[in-house]
C-alpha positions as CSV (number, residue, x, y, z in Angstrom):
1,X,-15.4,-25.7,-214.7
2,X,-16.7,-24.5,-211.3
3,X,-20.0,-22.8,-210.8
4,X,-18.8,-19.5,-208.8
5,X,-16.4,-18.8,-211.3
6,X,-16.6,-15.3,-213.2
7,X,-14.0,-14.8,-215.8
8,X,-14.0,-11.7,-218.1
9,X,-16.7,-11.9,-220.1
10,X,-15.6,-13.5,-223.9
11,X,-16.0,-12.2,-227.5
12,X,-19.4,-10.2,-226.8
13,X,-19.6,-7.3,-229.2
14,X,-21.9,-5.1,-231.1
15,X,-21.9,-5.8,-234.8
16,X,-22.3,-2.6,-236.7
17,X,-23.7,-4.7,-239.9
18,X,-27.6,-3.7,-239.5
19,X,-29.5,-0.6,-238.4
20,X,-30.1,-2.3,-235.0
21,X,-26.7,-4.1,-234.4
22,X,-27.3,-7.1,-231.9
23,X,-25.3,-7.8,-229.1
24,X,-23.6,-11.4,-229.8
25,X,-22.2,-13.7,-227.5
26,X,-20.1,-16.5,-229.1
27,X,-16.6,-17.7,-229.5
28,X,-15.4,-15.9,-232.7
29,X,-12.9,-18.9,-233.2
30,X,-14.7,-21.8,-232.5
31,X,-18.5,-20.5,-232.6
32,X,-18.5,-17.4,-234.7
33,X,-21.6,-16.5,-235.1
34,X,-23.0,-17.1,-238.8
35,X,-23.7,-13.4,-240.5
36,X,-26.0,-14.2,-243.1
37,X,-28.3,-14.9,-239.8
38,X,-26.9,-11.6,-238.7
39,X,-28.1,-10.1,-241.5
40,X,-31.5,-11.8,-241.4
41,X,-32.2,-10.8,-238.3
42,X,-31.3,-7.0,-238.9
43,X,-33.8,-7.1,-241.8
44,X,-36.8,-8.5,-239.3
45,X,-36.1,-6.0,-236.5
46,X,-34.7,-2.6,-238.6
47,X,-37.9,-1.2,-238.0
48,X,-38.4,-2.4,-234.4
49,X,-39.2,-0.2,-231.8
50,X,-36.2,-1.9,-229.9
51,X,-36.2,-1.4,-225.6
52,X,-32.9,-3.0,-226.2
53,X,-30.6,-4.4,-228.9
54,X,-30.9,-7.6,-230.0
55,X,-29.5,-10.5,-228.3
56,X,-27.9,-13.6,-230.3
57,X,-26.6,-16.8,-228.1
58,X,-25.1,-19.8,-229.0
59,X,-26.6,-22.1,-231.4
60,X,-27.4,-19.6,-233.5
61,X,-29.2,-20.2,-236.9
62,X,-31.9,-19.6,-239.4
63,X,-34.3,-22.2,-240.4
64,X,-35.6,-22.1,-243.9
65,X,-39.2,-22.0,-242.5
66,X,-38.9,-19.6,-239.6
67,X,-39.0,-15.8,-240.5
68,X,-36.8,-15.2,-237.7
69,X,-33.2,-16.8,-237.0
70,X,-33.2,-19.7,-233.3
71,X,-31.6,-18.6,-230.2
72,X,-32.5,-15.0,-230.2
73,X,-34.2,-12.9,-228.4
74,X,-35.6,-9.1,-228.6
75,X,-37.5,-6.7,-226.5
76,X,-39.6,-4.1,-227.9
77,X,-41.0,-0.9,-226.4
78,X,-44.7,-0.8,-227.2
79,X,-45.2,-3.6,-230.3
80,X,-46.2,-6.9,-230.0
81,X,-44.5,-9.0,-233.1
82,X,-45.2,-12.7,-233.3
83,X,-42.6,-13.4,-236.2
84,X,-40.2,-12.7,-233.5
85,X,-40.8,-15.7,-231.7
86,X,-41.9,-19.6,-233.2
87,X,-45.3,-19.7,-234.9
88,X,-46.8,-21.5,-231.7
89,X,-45.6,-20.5,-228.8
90,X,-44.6,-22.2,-225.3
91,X,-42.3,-25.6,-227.5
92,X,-40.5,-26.2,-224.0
93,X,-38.0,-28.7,-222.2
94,X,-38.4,-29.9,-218.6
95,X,-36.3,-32.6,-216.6
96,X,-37.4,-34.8,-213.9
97,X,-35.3,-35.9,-211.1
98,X,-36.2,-39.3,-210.5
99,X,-35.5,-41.4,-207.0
100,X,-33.9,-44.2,-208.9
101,X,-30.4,-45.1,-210.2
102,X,-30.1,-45.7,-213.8
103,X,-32.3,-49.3,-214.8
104,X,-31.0,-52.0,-216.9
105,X,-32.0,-52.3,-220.3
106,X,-34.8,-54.5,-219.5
107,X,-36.7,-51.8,-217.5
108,X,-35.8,-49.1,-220.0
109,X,-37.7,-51.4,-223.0
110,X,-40.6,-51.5,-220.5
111,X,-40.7,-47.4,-219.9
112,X,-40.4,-46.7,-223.8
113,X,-43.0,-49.2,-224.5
114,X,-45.2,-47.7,-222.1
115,X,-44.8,-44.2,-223.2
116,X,-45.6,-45.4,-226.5
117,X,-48.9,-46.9,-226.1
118,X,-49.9,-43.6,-223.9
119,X,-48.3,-41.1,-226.1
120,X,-48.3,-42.7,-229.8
121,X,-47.5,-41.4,-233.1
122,X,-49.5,-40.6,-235.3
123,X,-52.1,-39.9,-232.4
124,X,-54.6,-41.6,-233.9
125,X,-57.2,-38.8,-233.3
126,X,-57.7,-39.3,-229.5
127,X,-59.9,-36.9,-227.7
128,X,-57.7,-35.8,-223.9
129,X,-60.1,-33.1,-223.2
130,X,-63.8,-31.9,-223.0
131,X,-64.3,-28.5,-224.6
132,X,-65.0,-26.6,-221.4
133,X,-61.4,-28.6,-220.4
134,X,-59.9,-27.0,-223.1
135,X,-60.9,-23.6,-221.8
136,X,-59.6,-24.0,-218.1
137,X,-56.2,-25.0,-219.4
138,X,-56.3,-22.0,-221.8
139,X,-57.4,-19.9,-218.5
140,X,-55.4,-21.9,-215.6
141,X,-52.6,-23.1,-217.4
142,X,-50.3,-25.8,-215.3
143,X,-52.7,-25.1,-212.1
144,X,-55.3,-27.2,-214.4
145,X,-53.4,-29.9,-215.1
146,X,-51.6,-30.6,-211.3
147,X,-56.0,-30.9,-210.8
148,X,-56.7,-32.7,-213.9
149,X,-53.5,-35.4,-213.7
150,X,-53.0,-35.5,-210.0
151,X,-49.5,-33.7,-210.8
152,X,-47.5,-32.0,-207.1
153,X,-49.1,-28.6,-206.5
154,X,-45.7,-28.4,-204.8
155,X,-44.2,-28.6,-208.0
156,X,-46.1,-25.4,-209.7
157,X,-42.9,-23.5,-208.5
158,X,-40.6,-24.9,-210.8
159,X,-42.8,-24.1,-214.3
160,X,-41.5,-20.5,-215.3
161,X,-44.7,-18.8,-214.2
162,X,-45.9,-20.9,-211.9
163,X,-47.4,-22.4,-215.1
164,X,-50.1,-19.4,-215.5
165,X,-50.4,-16.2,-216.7
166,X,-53.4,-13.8,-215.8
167,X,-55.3,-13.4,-219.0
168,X,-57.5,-10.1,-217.4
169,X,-54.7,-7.8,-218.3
170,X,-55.6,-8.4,-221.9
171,X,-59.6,-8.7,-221.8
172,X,-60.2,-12.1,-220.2
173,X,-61.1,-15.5,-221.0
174,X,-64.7,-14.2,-221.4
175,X,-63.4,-12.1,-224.1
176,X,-61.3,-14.7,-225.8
177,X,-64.2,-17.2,-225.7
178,X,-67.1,-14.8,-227.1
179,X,-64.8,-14.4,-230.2
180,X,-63.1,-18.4,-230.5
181,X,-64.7,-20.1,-233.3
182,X,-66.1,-23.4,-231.6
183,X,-64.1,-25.5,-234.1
184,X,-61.1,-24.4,-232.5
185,X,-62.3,-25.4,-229.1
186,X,-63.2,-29.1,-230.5
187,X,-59.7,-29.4,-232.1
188,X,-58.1,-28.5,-229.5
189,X,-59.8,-31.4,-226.9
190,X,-57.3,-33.9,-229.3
191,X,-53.6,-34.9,-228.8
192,X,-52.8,-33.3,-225.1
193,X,-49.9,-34.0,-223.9
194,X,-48.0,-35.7,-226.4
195,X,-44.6,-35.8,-227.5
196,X,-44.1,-37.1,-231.0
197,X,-40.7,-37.5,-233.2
198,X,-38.5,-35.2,-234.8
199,X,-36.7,-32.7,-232.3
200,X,-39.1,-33.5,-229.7
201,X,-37.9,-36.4,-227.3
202,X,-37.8,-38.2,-224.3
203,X,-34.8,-39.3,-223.3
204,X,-33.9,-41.3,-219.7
205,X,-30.1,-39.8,-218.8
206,X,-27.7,-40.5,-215.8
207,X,-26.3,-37.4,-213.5
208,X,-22.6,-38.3,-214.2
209,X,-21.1,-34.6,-212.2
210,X,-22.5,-32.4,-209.6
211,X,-20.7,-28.9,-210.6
212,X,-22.3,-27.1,-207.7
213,X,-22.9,-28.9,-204.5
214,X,-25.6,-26.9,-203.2
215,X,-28.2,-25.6,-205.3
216,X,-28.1,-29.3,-206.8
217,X,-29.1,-30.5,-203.5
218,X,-31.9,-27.6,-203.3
219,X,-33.2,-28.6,-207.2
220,X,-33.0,-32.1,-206.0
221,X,-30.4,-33.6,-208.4
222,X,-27.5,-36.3,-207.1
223,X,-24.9,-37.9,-209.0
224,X,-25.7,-41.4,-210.2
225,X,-29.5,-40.7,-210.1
226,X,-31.8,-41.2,-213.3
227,X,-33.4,-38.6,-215.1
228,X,-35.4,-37.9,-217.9
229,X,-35.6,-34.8,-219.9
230,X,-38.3,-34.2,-222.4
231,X,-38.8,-31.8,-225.3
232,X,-42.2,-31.2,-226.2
233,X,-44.8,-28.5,-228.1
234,X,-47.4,-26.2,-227.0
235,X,-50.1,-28.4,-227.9
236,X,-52.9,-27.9,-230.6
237,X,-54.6,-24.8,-229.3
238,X,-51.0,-23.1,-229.4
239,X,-50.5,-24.1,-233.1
240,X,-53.9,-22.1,-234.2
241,X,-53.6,-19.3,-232.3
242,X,-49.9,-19.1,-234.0
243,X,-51.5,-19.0,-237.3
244,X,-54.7,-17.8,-236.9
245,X,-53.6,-13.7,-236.8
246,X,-50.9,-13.5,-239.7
247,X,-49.7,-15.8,-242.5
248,X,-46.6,-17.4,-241.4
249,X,-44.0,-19.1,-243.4
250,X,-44.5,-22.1,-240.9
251,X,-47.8,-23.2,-242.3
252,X,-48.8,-26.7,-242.7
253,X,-51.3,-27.5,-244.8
254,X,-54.1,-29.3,-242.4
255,X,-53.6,-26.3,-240.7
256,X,-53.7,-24.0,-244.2
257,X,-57.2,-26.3,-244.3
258,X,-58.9,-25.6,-240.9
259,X,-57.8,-21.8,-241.3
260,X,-59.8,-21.2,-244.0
261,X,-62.7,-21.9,-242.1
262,X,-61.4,-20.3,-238.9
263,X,-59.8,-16.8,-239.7
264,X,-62.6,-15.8,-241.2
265,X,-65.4,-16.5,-238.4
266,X,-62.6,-15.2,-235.6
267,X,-61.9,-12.2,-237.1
268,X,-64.2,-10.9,-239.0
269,X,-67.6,-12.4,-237.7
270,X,-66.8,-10.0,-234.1
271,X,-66.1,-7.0,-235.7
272,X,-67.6,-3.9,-234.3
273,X,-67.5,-1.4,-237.4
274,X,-66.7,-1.4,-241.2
275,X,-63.4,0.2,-240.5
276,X,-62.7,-2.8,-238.1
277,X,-63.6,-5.5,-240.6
278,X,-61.4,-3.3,-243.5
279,X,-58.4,-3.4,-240.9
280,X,-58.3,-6.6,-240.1
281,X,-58.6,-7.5,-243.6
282,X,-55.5,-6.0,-244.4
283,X,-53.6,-7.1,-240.8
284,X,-54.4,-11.2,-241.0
285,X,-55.7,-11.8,-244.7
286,X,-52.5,-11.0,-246.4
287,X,-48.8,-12.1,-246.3
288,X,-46.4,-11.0,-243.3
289,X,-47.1,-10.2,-239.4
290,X,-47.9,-6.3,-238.8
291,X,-46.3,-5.2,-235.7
292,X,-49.6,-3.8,-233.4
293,X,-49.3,-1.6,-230.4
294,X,-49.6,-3.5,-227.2
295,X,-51.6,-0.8,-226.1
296,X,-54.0,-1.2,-229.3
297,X,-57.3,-2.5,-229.2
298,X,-56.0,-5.1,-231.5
299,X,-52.7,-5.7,-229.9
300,X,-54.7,-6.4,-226.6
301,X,-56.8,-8.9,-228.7
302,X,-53.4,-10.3,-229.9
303,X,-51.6,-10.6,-226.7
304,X,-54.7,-11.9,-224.8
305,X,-54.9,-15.1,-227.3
306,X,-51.2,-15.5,-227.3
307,X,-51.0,-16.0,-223.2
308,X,-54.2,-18.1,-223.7
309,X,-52.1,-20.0,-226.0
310,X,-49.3,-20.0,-223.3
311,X,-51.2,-21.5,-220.4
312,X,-52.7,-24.2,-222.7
313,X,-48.9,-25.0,-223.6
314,X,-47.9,-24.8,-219.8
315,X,-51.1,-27.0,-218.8
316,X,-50.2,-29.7,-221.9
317,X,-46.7,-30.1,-221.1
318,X,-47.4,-30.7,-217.0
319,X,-49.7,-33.3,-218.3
320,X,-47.2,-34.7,-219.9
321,X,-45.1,-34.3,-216.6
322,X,-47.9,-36.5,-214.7
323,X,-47.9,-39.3,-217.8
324,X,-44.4,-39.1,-217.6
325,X,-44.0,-39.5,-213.8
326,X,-46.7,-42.2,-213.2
327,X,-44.5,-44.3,-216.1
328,X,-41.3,-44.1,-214.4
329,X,-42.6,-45.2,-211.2
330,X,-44.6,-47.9,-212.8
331,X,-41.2,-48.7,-214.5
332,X,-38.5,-48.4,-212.2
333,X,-39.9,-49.9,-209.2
334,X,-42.0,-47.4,-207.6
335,X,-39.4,-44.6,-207.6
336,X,-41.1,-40.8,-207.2
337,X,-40.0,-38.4,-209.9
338,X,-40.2,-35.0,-209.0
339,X,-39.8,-32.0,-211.3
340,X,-36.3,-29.8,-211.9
341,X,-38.0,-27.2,-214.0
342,X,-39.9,-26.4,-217.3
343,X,-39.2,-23.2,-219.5
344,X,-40.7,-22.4,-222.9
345,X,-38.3,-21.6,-225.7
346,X,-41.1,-20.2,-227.6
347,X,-42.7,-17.2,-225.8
348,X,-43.8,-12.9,-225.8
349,X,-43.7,-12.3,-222.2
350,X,-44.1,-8.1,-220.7
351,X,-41.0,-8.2,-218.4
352,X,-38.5,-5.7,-217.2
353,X,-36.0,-4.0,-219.7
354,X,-33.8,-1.3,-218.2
355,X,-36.0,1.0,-216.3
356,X,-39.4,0.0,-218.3
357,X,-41.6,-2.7,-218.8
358,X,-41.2,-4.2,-222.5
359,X,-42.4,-6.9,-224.9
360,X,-39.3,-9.8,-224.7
361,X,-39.8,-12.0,-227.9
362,X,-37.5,-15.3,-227.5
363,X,-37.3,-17.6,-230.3
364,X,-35.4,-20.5,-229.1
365,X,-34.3,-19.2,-226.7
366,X,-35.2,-19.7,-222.6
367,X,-35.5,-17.1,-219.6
368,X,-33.2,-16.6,-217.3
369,X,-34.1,-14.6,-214.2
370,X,-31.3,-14.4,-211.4
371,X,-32.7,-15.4,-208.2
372,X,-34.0,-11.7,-206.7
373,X,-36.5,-11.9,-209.7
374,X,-38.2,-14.9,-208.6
375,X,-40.9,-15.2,-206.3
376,X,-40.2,-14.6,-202.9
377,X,-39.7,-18.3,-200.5
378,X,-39.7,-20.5,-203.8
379,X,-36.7,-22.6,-204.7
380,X,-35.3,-20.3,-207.8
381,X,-35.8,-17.5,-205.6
382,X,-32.4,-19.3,-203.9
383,X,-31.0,-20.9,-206.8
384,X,-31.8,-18.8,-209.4
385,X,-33.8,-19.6,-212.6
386,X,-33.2,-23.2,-213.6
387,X,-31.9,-23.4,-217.1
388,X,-31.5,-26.5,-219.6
389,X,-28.6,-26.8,-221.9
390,X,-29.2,-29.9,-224.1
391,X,-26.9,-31.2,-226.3
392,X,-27.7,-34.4,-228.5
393,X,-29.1,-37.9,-227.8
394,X,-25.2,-38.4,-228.8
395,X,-23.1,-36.4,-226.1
396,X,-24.1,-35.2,-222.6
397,X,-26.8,-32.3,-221.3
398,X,-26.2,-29.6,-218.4
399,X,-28.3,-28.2,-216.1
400,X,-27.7,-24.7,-214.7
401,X,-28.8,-21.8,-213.4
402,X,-28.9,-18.0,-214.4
403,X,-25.6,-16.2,-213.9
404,X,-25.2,-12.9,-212.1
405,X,-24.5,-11.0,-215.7
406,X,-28.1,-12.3,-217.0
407,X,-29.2,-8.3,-217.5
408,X,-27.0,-8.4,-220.5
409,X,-28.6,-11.0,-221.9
410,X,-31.9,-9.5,-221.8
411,X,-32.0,-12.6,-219.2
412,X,-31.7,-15.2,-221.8
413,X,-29.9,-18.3,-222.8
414,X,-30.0,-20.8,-225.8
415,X,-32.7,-23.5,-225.1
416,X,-29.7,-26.5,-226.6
417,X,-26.5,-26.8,-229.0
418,X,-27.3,-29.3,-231.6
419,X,-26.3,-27.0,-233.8
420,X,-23.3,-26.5,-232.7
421,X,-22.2,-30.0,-232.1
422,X,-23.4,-31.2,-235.8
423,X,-21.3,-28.1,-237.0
424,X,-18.0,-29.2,-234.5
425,X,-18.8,-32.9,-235.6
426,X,-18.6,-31.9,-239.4
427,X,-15.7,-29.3,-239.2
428,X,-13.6,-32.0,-237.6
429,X,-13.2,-30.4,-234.2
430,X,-15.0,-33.0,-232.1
431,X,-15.3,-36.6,-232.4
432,X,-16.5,-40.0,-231.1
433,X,-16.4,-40.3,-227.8
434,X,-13.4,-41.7,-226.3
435,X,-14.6,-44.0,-223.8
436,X,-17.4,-45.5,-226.7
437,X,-20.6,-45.3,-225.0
438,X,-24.0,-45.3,-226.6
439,X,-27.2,-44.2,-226.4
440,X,-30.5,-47.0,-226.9
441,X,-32.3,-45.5,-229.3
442,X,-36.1,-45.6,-229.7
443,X,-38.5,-45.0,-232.8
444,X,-42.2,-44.6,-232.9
445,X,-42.7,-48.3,-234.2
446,X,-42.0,-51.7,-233.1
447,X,-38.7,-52.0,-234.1
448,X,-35.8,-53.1,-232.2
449,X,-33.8,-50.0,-230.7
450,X,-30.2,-49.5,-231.9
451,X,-27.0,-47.9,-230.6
452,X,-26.0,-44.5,-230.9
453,X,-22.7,-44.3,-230.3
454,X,-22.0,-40.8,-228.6
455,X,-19.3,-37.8,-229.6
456,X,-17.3,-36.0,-227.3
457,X,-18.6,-32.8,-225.2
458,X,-16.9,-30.7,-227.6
459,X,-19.7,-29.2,-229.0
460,X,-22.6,-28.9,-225.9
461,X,-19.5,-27.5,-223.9
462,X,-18.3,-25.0,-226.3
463,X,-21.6,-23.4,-226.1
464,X,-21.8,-23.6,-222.2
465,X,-18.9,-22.1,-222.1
466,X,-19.5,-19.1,-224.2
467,X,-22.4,-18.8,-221.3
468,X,-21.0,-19.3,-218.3
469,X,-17.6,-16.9,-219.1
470,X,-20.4,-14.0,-220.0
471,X,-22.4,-14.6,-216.8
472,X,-25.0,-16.1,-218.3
473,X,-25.9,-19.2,-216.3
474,X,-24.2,-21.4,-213.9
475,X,-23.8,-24.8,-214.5
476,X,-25.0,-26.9,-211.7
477,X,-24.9,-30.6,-212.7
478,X,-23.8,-32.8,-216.4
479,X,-26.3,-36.1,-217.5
480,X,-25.4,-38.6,-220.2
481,X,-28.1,-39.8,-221.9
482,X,-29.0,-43.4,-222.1
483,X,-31.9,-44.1,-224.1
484,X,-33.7,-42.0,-225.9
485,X,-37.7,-41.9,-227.8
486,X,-38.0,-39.7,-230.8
């Protein structure tokens, strides 16, 4: 696969199941897309003031807990609707580029052991930040943390955002703060910039093929070099803003807990009238999430806590960039790591839709702006948007860029393709690798680490190439994973 080339596009199409069919890109033989999730996703958005149809990518599926199906994303004219997107925003994946082949096993042990003891699970109720901390990284997003950790300004350019979104838009920080129950600001000082098990991960890898020459050499990736890629949250402060405005079907119970105390002193404690308190009642004291209008007093009051939320995800998960960095070099002999990029998967961003400006919802799903919609002089602005395609700890991972055909997309791609290579893996269509390499796994204990043994690329290159033959990305280099923490 080469990265200029631009086949017809392959199997998109309309499905004329729900009021507001989505446009679908997958492979109706190998990848078809599942239609009970069509049919779930019709039933959240038939009422949506939709700027565009929906869009469903590759590694399409519905979670039990989610109201809304993964790898999706839709743009709405005037609403703001956070049950399109994950209950706290700005969950994200970056990769570092470090200046280091891969290590031996020896100096592997020591980086896991060291990300451990700075990053370990549970957290054991560690306090990261100061209160009026909390509130510069909910104002400055990744600008705070490249002061905080000692992170490269240099390297602001590759956070989608520059790792900051201007909150005066929608009110101000002033605003947000005047209303924030100071409990949330305390909670918030714990946990920043962890990583933690489950789907989140660190994972050391090996650039095994360049795919396009030159905008690897610009993003700073050469075969044989080491890199890690890391999947991480939007910290604390993300997870109560997520649940502080509607009741979500993603609701642990600590949080169900501190909510009950919160809500009520956020939302009700600064209303200005009776009819105020009675509406907000009936908008975050009941079940669902009631669209509001952007340009709403209460939809400003939404989207202004929701970008807080994003810039204390962007500022969490640079910190974790620094931690990250400082380990490897500590590690692996002094070697500088330097960052390839770091999209959300969970966000509600105002972009460009058409000829308008609308609200884009992506629920597992990442941006992916061609390179005329980046800012001017920077790297993307050459390359394009840099875009992660994970696999598994089991099979190899891609980076690329957006494709020329992004528009279609509503400038989106899937944010991985487990899913797809657990379904390939059980259906028979992909198997163990041939060559029977293995990844060193790592768990949250003291334990020994074990061997994965890896599949074939079936699966992570089925769904890159649904992407690539629609013009969605680029692919620009392939890593194998090594060892992984999660």
């Amino acid at each position: 696969m080469t990265a200029e080339a631009t086949p017809p596009p392959l199997n998109v199409r309309v499905l004329d199941a729900t009021v507001n069919p989505p446009t679908v890109f997958d492979d109706r033989t190998l990848l078809p897309a599942d239609h009970a999730s069509i049919t779930a996703l019709g039933q959240r958005v038939g009422d949506a003031d939709l700027a565009a149809p929906p869009v469903v990518l590759p590694d399409f599926h519905h979670k039990s807990k989610m109201e809304l199906p993964s790898s999706v994303a839709v743009a709405t004219a005037g609403t703001i609707r956070p049950d399109l997107t994950g209950s706290s925003v700005n969950c994200g994946m970056a990769l570092i580029a470090v200046d280091s082949e891969v290590p031996d096993d020896r100096a592997v042990d020591v980086f896991m052991r060291a990300v451990r003891e700075r990053y370990p699970y549970p957290t054991r109720g560690r306090r990261d930040l100061s209160a009026r901390e909390v509130v510069k990284a909910a104002a400055e997003g990744s600008e705070f943390g490249v002061d905080r950790w000692d992170a490269p300004a240099e390297d602001l350019e590759r956070i989608e955002e520059g790792g900051r979104i201007d909150l005066e838009r929608y009110g101000g920080i002033d605003r947000l703060t005047s209303e924030l129950p100071g409990l949330a600001v305390q909670l918030a000082r714990y946990r920043f910039g962890t990583v933690g098990p489950s789907n989140h991960f660190v994972e050391l890898q090996r650039v095994e093929e360049i795919l396009d020459p030159d905008r690897a050499a610009k993003l700073g990736v050469a075969e044989g070099q080491l890199t890690i890629q890391y999947h991480g949250g939007g910290g604390v402060f993300a997870g109560e803003i997520g649940r502080l405005f509607f009741r979500r079907k993603d609701y642990p119970r600590q949080i169900k807990a501190v909510n009950a105390a919160l809500k009520p002193w956020f939302h009700l404690r600064s209303a200005k009238s009776y009819a105020e308190l009675k509406a907000r009642l009936s908008l975050y004291f009941t079940a669902g999430c009631t669209p509001l209008q952007l340009s709403s007093d209460e939809g400003q009051r939404l989207m202004l806590a929701t970008t807080a939320a994003m810039n204390y995800g962007f500022a969490f998960r640079t910190a974790t960039y620094a931690g990250l960095r400082r380990i490897a070099a500590d590690s692996f002999g002094g070697a500088t790591g330097r960052l390839v990029v770091d999209s959300p998967h969970n966000s509600i961003y105002e972009e460009p839709v058409g000829d308008t400006i609308a609200v884009v919802h992506r629920h597992n799903s990442c941006r992916a702006f061609p390179a005329d919609m980046m800012t001017p002089g920077t790297t993307f602005a050459d390359t394009g948007q840099a875009v992660l395609l994970p696999g598994t700890h089991r099979t190899s991972s891609y980076l690329a860029v957006a494709g020329d055909r992004a528009v279609t997309s509503l400038y989106s791609a899937c944010h991985g393709a487990g899913t797809v290579v657990s379904d390939l893996v059980a259906r028979g269509v992909s198997g163990p690798d041939p060559l029977g390499r293995s990844t060193r796994r790592y768990r949250y204990d003291d334990a020994a680490p074990t061997e994965a043994f890896h599949f074939d690329n079936r699966g992570v290159d089925a769904a890159l190439d649904v992407l690539v033959r629609n013009g969605l990305v680029k692919p620009v280099a392939r890593m194998r994973p090594i060892a992984v923490l999660h």
